[in-house]
N, C-alpha and C positions, 0 to 999 in steps of 0.2 A: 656923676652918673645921671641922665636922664630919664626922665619919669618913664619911657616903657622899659629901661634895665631891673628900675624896682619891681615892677610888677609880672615879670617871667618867670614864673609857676605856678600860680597864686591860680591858676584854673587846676589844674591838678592836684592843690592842696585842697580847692574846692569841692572837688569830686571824688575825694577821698575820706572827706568829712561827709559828702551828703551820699554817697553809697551804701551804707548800712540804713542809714535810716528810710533810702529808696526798698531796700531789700525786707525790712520789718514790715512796709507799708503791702505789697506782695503779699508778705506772709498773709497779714491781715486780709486783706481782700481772700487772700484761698481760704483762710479758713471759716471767712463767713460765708463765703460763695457754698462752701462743703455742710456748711449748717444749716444753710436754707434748702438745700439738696436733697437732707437728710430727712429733715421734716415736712417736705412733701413725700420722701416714700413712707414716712411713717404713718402720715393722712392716709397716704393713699394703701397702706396694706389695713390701716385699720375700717376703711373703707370695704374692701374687700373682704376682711373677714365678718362683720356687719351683716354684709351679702349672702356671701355662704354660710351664717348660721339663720339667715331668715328662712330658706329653703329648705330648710332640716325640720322632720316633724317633732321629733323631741328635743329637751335640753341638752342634752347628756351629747346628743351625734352634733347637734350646731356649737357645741364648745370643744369636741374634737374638729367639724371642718374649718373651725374661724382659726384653733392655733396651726392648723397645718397650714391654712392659707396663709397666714402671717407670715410664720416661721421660712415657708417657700418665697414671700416675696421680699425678707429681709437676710435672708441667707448672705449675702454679699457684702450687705452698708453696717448692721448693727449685731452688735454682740447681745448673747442671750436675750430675743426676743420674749415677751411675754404678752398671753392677751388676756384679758377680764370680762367677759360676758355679764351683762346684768339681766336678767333674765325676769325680775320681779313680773312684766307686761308680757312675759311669755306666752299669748292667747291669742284666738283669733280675733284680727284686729286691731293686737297689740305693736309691741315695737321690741326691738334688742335694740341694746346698746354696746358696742363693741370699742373698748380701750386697749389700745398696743403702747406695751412701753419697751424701750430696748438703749442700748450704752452707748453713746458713737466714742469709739475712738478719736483720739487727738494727737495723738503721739507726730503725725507728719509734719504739726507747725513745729516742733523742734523740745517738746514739754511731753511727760506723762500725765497727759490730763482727758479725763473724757467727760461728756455730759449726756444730760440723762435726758432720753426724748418722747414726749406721749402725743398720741394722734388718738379721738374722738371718734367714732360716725356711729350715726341712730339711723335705723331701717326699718321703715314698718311693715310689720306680717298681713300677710294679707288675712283679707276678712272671710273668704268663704272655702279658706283651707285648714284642713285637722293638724290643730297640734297638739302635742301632750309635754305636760310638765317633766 
């Protein structure tokens, strides 16, 4: 037998060995691509809710508009959004601090797995407008 008889199929046996591990690499890539996705909308709702409780004259209404705002712009990506207002600088002048944490889902790479994602943003109040604690 000559050397190309040995070697007829040995690319098909190669592509059949390297197919799942091509297929796992995929996975990978979507599911970071979907992680880093994730945690820009979560900056970016906690961004927003920051916003909307700077505008609010009391604690009480900018901790109702931060979680509507949140909860409205993660309706889609993250399960049971949450936001935590820190209000200690609640004053004119001061700042809010606005944490969104929420679940993503994992389940598409092919595992019941989720992880837990938190977005930051501080917003300062302005100086020559009434707020009340």
């Amino acid at each position: 037998m000559n050397r190309r008889g040995r070697e007829r199929g040995s690319m098909a046996v190669e592509t059949v060995m390297l197919a799942p591990v091509f297929l796992l690499f995929l996975l990978f890539l979507a599911g970071a691509g979907r992680l880093v996705e994730a945690q820009g909308e979560v900056n970016a709702a906690a961004r927003d809710a920051a916003r909307a409780a700077s505008i609010q004259r009391t604690f009480g209404d900018a901790t109702s508009a931060a979680e509507k705002i949140a909860t409205d712009a993660l309706q889609d990506g993250c399960a049971s959004p949450a936001v935590t207002l820190d209000g200690d600088a609640y004053e004119q002048g001061g700042e809010v601090r606005a944490e969104v944490t929420c679940e993503l889902d994992l389940a598409f790479l092919g595992f019941g797995a989720s992880k837990r994602m938190t977005g930051t943003a501080v917003v300062p109040l302005e100086e020559f407008r009434r707020v009340e604690k």
